[in-house]
C-alpha positions in Angstrom: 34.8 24.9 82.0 32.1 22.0 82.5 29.4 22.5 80.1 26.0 21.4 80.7 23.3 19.8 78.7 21.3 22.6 77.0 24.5 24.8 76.6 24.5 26.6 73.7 28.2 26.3 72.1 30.3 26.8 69.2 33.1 24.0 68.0 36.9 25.1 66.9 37.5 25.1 63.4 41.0 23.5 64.4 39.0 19.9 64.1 39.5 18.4 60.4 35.9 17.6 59.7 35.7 22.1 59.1 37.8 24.3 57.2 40.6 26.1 58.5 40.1 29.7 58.0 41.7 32.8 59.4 38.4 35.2 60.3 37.3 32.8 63.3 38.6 30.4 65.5 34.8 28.8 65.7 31.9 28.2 63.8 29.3 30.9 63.1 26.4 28.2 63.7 25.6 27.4 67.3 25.2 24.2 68.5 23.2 22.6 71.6 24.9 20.0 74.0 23.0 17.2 74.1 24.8 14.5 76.5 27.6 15.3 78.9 29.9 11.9 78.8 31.7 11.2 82.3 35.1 10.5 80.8 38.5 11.4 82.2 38.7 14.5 80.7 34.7 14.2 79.9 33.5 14.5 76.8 30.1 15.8 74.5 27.3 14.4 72.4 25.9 17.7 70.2 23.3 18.2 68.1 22.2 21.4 65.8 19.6 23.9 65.1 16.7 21.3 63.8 17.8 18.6 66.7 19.6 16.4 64.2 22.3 14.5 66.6 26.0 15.6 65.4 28.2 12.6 64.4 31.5 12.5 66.8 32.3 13.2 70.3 34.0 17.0 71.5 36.4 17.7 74.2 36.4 20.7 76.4 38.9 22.7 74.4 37.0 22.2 71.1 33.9 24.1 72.5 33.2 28.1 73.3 30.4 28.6 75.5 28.0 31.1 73.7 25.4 32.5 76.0 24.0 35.0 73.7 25.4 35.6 69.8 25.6 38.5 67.7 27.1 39.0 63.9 29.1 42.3 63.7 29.0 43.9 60.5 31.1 47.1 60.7 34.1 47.8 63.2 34.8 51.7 64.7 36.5 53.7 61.5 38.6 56.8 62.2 37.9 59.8 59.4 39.3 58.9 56.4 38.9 60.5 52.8 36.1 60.4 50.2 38.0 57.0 48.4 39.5 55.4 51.1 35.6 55.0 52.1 34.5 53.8 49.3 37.1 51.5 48.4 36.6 50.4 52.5 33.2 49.9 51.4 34.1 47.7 48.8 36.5 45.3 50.9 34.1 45.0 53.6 31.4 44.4 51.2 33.5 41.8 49.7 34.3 39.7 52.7 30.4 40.0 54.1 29.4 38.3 51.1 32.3 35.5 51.5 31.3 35.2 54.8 27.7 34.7 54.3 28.9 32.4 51.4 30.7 30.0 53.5 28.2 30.5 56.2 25.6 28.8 54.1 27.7 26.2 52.8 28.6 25.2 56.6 24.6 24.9 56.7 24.3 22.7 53.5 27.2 20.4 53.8 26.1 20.1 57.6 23.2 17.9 56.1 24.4 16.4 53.3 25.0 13.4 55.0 22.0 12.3 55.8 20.5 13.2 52.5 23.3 10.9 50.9 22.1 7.6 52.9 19.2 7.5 50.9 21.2 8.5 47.8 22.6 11.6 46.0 19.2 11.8 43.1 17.3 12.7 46.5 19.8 15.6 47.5 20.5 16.6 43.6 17.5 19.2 43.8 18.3 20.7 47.3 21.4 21.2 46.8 20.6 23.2 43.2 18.0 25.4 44.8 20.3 25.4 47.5 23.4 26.8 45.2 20.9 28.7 43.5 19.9 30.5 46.5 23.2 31.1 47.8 24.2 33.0 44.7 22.1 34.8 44.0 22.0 36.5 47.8 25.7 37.0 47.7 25.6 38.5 44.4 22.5 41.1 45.7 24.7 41.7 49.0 28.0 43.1 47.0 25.8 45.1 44.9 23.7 46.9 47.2 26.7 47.6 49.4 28.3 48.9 46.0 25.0 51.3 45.1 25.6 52.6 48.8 22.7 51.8 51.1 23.9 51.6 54.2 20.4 51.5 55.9 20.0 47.7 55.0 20.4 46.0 58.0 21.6 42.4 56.1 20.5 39.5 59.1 20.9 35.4 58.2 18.7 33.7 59.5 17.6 29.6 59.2 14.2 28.6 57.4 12.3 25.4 57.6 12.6 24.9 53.7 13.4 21.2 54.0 16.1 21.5 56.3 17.9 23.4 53.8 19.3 26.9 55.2 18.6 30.0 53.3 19.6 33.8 53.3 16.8 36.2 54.1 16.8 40.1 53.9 15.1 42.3 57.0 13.8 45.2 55.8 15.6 48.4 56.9 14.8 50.7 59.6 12.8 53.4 58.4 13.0 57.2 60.3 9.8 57.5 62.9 6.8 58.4 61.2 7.9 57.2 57.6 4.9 55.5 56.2 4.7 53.3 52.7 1.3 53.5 50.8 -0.8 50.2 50.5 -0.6 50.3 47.1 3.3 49.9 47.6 2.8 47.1 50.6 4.0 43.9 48.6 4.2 40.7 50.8 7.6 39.6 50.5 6.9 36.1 50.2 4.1 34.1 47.8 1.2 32.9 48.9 1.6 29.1 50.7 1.0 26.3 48.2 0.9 22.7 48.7 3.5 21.0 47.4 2.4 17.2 48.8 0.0 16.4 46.0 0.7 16.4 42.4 -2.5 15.6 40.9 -6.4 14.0 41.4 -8.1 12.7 38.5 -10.8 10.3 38.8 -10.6 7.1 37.2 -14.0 5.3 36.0 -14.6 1.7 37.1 -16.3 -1.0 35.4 -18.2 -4.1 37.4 -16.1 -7.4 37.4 -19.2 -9.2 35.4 -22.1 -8.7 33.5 -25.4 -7.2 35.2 -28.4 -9.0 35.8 -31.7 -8.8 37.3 -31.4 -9.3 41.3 -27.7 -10.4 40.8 -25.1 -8.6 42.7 -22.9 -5.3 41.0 -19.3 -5.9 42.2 -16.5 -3.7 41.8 -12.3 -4.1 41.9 -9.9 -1.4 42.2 -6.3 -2.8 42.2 -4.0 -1.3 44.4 -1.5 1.4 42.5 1.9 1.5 43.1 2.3 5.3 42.5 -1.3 6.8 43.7 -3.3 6.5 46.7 -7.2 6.9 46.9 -9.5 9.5 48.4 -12.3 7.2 49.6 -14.4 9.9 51.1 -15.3 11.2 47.2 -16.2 8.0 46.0 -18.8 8.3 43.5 -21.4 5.2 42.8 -23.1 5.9 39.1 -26.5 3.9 38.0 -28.5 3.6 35.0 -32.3 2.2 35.9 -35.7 2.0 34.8 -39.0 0.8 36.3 -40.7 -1.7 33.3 -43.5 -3.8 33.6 -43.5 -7.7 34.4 -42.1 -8.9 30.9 -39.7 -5.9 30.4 -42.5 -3.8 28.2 -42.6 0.0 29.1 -44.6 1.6 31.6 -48.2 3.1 29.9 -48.4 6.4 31.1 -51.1 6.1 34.1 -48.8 3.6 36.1 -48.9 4.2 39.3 -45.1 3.1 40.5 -42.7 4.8 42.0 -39.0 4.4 43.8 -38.1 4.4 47.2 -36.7 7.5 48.8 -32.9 7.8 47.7 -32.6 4.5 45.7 -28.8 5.1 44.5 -28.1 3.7 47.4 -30.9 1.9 49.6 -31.9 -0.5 46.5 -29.0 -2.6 47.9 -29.7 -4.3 51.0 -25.8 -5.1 51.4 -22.5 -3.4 50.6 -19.6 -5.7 51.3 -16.1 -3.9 51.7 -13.0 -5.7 51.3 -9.2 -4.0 51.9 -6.6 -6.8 50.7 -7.7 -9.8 51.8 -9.9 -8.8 54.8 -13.9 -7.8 55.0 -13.9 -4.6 56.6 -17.6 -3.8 56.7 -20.9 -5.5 58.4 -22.4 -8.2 56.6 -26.1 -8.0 56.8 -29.4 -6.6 55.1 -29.8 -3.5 56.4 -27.6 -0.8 54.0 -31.2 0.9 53.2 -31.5 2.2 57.3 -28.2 2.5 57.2 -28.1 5.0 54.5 -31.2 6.6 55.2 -30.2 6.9 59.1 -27.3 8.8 58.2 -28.5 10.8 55.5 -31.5 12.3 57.2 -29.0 13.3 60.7 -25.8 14.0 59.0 -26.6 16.5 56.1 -28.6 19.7 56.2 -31.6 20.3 54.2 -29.7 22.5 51.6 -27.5 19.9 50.9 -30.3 17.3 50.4 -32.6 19.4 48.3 -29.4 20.2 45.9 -26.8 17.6 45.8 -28.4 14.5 47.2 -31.2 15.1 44.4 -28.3 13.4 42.0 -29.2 9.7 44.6 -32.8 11.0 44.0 -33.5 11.7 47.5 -36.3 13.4 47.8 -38.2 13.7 51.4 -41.1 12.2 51.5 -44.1 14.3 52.9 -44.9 13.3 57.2 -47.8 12.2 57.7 -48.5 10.6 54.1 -45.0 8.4 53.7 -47.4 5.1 52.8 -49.2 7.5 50.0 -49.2 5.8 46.6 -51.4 8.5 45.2 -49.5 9.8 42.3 -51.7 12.3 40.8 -51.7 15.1 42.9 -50.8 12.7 46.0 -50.4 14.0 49.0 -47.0 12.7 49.0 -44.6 15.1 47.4 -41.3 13.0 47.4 -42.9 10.1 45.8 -44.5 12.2 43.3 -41.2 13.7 42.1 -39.6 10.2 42.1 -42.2 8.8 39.9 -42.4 11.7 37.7 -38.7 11.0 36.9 -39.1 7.4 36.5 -42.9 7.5 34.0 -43.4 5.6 31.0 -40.2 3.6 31.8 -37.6 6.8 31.4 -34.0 5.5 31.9 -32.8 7.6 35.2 -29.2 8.3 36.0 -28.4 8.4 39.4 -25.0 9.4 41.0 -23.8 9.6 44.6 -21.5 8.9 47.4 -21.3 5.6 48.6 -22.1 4.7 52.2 -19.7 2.6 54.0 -17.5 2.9 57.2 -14.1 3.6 55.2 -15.8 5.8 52.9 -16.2 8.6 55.5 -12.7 8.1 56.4 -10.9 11.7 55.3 -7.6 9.9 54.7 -6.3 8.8 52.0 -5.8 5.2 51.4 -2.2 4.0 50.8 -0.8 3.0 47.7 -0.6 -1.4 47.1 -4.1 -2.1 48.6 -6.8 -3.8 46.9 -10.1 -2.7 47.1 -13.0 -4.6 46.3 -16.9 -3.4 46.8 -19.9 -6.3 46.4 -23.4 -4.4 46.0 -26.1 -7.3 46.5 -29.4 -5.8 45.2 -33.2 -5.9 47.5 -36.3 -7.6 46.2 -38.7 -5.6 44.0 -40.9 -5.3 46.1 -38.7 -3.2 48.9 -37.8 -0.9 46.3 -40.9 -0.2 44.2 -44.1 1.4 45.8 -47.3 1.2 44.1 -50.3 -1.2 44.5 -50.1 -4.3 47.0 -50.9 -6.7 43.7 -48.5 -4.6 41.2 -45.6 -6.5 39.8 -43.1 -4.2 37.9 -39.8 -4.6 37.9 -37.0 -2.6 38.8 -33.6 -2.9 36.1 -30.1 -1.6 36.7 -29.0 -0.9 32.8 -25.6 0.1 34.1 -23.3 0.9 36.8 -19.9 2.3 37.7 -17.8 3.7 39.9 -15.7 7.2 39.9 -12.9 6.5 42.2 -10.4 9.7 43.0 -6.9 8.5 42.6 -4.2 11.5 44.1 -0.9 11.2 42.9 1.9 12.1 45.7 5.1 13.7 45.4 7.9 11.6 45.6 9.2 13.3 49.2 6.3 12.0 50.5 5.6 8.9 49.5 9.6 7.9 50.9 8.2 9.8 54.1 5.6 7.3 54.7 8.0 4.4 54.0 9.8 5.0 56.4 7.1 5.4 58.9 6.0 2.2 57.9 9.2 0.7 58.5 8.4 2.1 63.0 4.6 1.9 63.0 1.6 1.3 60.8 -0.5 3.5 59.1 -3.6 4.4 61.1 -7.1 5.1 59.7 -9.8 6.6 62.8 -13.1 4.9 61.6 -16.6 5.6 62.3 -18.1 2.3 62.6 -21.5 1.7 62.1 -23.1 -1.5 63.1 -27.1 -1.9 62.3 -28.9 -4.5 64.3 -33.1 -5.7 64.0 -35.2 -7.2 66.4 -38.7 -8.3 66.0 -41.9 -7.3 68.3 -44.5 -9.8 68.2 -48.1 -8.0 68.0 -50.3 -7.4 70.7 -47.0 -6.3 73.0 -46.5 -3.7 75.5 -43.5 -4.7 76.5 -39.8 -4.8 74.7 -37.0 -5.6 76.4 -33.5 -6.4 75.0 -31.2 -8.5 77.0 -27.4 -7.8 75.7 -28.4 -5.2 73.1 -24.6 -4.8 73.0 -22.1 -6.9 74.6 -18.0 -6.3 74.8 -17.8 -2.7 73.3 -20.3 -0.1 73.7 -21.2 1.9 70.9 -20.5 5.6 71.7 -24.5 6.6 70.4 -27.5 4.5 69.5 -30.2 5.2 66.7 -33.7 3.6 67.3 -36.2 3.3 64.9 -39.8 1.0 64.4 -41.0 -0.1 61.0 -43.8 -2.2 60.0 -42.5 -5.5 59.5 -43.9 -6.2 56.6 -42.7 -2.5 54.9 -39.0 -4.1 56.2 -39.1 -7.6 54.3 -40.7 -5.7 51.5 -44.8 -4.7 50.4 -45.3 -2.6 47.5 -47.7 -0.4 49.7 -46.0 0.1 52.2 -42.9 2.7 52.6 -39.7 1.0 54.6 -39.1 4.2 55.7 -42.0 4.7 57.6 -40.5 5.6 61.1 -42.9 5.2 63.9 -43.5 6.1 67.3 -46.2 3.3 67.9 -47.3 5.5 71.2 -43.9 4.4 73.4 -44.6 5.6 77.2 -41.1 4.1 78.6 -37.4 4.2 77.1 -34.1 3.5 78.2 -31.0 2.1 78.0 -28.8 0.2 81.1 -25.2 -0.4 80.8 -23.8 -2.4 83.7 -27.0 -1.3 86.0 -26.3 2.3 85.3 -29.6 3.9 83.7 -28.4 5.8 80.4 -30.1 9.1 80.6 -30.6 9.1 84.5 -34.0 9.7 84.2 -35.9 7.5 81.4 -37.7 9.1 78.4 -41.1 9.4 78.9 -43.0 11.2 76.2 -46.8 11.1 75.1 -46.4 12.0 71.3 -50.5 11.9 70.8 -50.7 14.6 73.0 -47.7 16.8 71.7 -45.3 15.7 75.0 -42.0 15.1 73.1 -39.7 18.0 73.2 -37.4 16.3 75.9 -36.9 13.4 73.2 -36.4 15.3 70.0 -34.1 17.5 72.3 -31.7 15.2 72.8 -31.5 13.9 69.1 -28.8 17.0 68.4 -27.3 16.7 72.4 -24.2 15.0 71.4 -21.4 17.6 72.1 -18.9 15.4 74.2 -16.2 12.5 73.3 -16.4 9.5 75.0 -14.0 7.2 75.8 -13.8 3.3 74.5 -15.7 1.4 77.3 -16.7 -2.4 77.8 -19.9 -3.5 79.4 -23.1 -4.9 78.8 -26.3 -2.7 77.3 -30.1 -3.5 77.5 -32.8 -2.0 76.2 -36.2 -1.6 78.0 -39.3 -0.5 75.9 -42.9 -0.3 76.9 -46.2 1.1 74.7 -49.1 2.8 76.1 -50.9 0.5 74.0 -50.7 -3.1 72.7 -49.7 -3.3 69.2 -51.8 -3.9 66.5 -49.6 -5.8 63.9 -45.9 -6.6 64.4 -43.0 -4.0 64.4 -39.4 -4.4 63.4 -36.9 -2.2 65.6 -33.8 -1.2 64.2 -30.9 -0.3 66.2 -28.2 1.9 64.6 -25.1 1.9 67.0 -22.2 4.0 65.9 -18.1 3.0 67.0 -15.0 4.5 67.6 -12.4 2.3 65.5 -8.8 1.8 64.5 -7.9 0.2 61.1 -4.5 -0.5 60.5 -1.8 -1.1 57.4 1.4 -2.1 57.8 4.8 -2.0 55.5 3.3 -5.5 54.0 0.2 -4.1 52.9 -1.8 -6.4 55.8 -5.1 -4.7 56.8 -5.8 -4.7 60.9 -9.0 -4.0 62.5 -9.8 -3.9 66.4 -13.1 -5.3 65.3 -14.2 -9.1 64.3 
């Protein structure tokens, strides 16, 4: 008989690599042919239930071809007294139980070996549950056949415990119409748990040097060799106060308040380093950045309860250059300033905003991490009067990182990926670029906006310039419109939308453009090209304007075996 590959089959016990027993001349487990070898006679490559590869080569006669397979438990009796039943019973019970013995112990010795390449402390444990189990069902077999239910229909079946095969029990088949109560419905298994992680605790960080006035806060987490960090809860933690020019408190009429959200956007930079490469955008403009993204990426619950920690709170439209404290027409600054009077220390506490801490991954064990805060000028982060001169002081700051201990299985599960591929972390990555427009201009356009890769959405805002380098008067996040009658983007020559937005916001035209601020429900390829911008006003401007171009990326970074951090950027 020529088998074929997919054949299900069984091998002789006659081969010395199985024990020779006198109930079969084969093995209960089924096996799959793999590879048919042309040989004179031909021979076969096997593998088993999970698709592990069988060690060896079979010949012809060492095989049974097993189309379909059943386990018989009981044979035809003819009538036969009250105790030669019973003690029937007993023998049959007996060898059912031996048989399901050595039928699991075929199953555990089956993958011993490779277990024992990476040494026998690994298998100890699965092979005790293992033993454990086996027991335990062959005692509860023999005793049940002993009490006399005969409606237990006993099945074995395999179980993706590890690899490891176990005995399970079907439940027997009840008379039609035989119901069980809820209250008597247990599941027969407990609820899933995961087993992958054995702990989170977070672990407070301290900055590498002292704190000074404008100086930068920086921040080193040595890699572990036993945990691996959850970036994505990263926690940034700031003591500040607003004092007057020579550190003296505040009297209580000053009118000064903070920025919107000034746990983060007090820093104009946040330099990211993995190892020994920078990972994140070097420039000054972490404020937009963290503004951008928390206005469009979190709902209005979340910022009125948990973003209040940052002190974020949203400044009134229509009045965001309001420094009217007493009952000032803008709200968000009020409540900032109210927190901040007669120079009260404020603790703030908050995510952090960088490309890999949005990541959901966890970061592998051995890599450094080091985080550089460089701090903006006074007068970005304080509003008040145009002539005012307090000063803004950072008492304090830490960082909460979330280290997650592994279990062991997993931790030699990603070695040994390592050793075929590297790890892979999908990044959002955010870019923020500014351009200048010179007053008195109608006109705005952008040769190579982008060049190489194009970003896969773009962010445009307008600012006064003088509110962007900083003016105590002036809120930098001020967004305006400035009366734009013409926008659009060109990649390659190909208008991006089709037809160019056209709104009149002094007249209330505009729903087309704040439509498409939430139409974003499609993923985009990685593409290559060129983008411009074009921009025209209705009218000339009156001072100049700073436009600030958020552009978002689709990225790969990569760690190796070594610890070596790859980017497909830079």
């Amino acid at each position: 008989m020529n088998f074929k590959k997919g054949d299900l089959v069984r091998i002789s016990k006659l081969r010395g690599v199985f024990d020779k027993k006198y109930e079969q001349s084969f093995t209960n487990e089924v096996f799959t042919v793999s590879e048919r070898i042309p040989r004179d006679p031909p021979v076969y490559k096997l593998k088993d239930y999970d698709g592990e590869p069988i060690q060896g080569s079979f010949y012809e006669p060492e095989l049974q071809k097993e189309d379909a397979y059943f386990y018989w438990r009981e044979k035809p009796q003819e009538p036969a007294t009250e105790s030669e039943v019973h003690r029937q019973e007993m023998r049959e019970s007996y060898f059912n139980a031996i048989s399901a013995f050595r039928f699991e112990m075929d199953g555990q010795f089956r993958r011993i070996n490779p277990l024992a390449k990476k040494g026998f402390e690994i298998a100890k444990p699965h092979l005790k549950a293992a033993a454990s189990n086996i027991a335990s069902n062959a005692v509860k077999h023999v005793m049940e056949r002993f009490a006399g239910d005969q409606e237990d229909d006993q099945e074995m079946k395999q179980e993706g415990s590890g690899g490891i095969m176990v005995l399970s029990r079907r439940k027997r088949r009840r008379p039609p119409g035989e119901r069980i109560p809820s209250s008597f419905n247990k599941q027969p298994f407990a609820p899933m748990t995961q087993l992958s992680i054995d702990e989170k605790t977070y672990t407070e960080i301290s900055p590498l040097s002292a704190i000074t006035d404008g100086g930068p806060i920086e921040f080193f987490i040595p890699g572990d060799g036993d945990r691996y960090l959850d970036l994505n809860d990263t926690l940034l933690h700031l003591r500040v106060k607003i004092t007057n020019p020579n550190g003296s408190n505040l009297a209580n009429d000053a009118a000064v308040g903070l920025i919107n959200y000034p746990l983060n956007t007090i820093f104009s930079q946040c330099d990211v380093t993995l190892g020994d490469r920078l990972i994140s955008q070097s420039s000054a403009t972490h404020p937009y950045r963290c503004m951008i993204e928390t206005l469009l990426n979190f709902s209005p619950d979340t910022l009125s309860s948990q973003f209040t920690g940052g002190l974020f709170y949203k400044d009134t439209a229509g009045s965001v250059d309001s420094i009217v404290l007493v009952n000032g027409p803008n709200k968000g600054l009020t409540r900032r300033a109210a927190s901040t009077a007669r120079s009260r220390e404020v603790h703030l506490l908050g995510p952090l905003h960088g490309d890999i801490f949005f990541c959901e991954r966890l970061l592998l064990n051995s890599v450094d991490l080091r985080i550089k805060l460089t701090r903006a000028n006074d007068a970005f982060c304080l509003m008040g009067a145009r002539d005012s001169a307090f000063s803004l002081k950072v008492l304090g700051a830490s960082l909460f990182v979330k280290k997650v201990a592994v279990s062991p299985a997993v931790r030699l599960g990603h070695a040994a990926a390592l050793m075929k591929g590297n790890a892979l972390y999908p990044l959002s990555r955010v870019n923020v670029k500014t351009y200048s427009i010179p007053a008195n201009s109608r006109v705005c356009n952008q040769e190579n906006l982008f060049l190489g890769s194009i970003p896969k959405y773009v962010v445009l805002g307008m600012v006064h310039h003088e509110a962007f380098t900083g003016r105590r008067d002036l809120s930098p996040f001020n967004f305006r419109h400035y009366d734009i009658e013409y926008l659009a983007l060109c990649q390659d020559g190909r208008q991006v939308p089709a037809k160019a937005f056209q709104p009149d916001f002094n007249n209330g035209v505009s729903v087309r453009e704040f439509y498409n601020i939430d139409d974003n429900d499609a993923l985009s390829t990685v593409s290559n090209g060129n983008l411009r911008l074009e921009l025209r006003f209705r009218t000339p401007l009156q001072h100049t304007a700073t436009l600030i171009v958020y552009a978002c990326y689709d990225s790969i970074l990569e760690i190796n075996a070594k610890r070596q951090v790859l980017v497909d950027y830079y």
